[in-house]
C-alpha positions as CSV (number, residue, x, y, z in Angstrom):
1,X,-13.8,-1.4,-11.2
2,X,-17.0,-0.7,-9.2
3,X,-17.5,2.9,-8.2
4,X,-15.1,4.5,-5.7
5,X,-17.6,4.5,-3.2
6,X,-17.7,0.7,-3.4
7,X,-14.0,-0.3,-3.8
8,X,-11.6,-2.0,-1.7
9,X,-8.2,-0.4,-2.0
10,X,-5.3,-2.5,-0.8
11,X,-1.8,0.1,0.1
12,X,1.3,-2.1,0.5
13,X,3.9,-0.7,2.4
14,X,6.3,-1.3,5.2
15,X,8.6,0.7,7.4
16,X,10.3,3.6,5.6
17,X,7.5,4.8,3.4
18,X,7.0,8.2,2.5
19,X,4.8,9.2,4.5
20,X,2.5,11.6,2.7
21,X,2.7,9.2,0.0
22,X,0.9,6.3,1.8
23,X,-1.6,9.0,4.4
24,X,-2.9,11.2,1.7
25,X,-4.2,8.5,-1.2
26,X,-5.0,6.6,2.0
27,X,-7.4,9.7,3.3
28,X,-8.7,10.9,-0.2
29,X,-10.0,7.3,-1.2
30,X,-11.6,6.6,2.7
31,X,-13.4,10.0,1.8
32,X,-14.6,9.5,-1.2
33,X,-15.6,6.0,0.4
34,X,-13.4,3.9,-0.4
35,X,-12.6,0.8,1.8
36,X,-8.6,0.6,2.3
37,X,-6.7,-1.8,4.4
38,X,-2.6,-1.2,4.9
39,X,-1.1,-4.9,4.1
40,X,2.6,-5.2,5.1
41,X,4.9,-7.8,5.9
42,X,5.1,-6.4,9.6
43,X,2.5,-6.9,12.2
44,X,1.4,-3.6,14.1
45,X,2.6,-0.5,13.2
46,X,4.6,0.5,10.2
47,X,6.4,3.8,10.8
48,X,6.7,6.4,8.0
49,X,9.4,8.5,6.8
50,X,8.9,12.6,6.6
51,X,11.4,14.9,5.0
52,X,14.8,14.2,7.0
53,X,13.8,12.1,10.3
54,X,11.1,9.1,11.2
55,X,7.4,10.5,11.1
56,X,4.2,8.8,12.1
57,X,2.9,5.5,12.7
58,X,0.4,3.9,10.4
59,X,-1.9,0.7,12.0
60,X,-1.0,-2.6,9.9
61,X,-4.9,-3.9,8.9
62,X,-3.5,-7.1,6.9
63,X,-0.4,-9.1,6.6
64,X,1.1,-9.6,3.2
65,X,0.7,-13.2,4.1
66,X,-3.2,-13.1,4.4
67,X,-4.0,-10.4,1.1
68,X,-5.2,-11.2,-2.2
69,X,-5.8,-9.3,-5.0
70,X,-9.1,-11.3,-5.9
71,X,-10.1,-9.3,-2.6
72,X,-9.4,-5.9,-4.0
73,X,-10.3,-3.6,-6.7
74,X,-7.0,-1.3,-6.4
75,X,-3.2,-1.4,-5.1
76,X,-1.7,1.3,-4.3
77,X,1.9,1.5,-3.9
78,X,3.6,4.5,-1.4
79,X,7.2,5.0,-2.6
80,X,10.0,6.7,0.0
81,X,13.5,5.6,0.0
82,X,13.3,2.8,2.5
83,X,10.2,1.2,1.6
84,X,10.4,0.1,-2.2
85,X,14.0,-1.4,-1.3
86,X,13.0,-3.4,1.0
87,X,9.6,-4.6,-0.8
88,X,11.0,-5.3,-4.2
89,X,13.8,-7.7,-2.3
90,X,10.4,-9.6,-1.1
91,X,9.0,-12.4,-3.3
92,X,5.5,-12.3,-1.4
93,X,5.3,-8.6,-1.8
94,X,6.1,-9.0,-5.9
95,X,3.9,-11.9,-6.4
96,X,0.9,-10.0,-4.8
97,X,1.6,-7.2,-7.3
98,X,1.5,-9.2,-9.9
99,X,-1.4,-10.8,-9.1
100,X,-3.1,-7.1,-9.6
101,X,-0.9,-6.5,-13.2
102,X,-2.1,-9.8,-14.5
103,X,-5.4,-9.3,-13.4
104,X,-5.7,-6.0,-15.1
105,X,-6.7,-4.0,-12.0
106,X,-5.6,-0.7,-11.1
107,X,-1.7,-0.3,-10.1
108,X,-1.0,3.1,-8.5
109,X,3.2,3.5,-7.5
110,X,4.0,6.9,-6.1
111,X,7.4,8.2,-6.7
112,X,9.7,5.7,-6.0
113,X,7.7,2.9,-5.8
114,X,7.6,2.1,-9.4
């Protein structure tokens, strides 16, 4: 893996995910450089979960249909309640993770996620 500074970080995630799970790796790798597009099945806006009720909104930058791993150094994974249920029930979303195991790159699951 290049230096952080130089990596492309890919965060899958859809609606329901914890959301200091997916915003703080997401802010501590864009400042120590990092580049890191949100990929999710949805289009737009995925909205988080916080504590007890809905929280904020998070910009989609890539649909699950249009990522690949060979275009990333890193996955991470944001875990929650909501959001691992629905992603382990989606083929696309397992296949893409795979792609990083098999590959040997970097797999980061938070909580839940695993």
């Amino acid at each position: 893996m290049p230096e952080i500074s130089q990596a492309k970080v890919l965060i899958l995630a859809t609606t329901g995910f914890e959301q200091d799970e997916l915003l703080v790796p997401q802010r501590k790798l864009q400042e120590a450089g990092a580049q890191v597009d949100v990929v999710s099945p949805e289009k737009g806006k995925i909205r988080g979960w916080k504590l007890k009720d809905w929280g904020e909104s998070v910009s989609v930058d890539k649909s699950l249909d249009d990522a690949k791993a060979d275009d990333y150094d890193a996955i991470v994974l944001p875990g929650g309640q909501i959001n691992p249920d629905l992603l382990r029930v989606n083929q696309k979303a397992l296949q893409l993770i795979r792609s990083f195991l098999d590959s040997g790159k970097i797999v980061a699951a938070v909580c839940h996620a695993p």
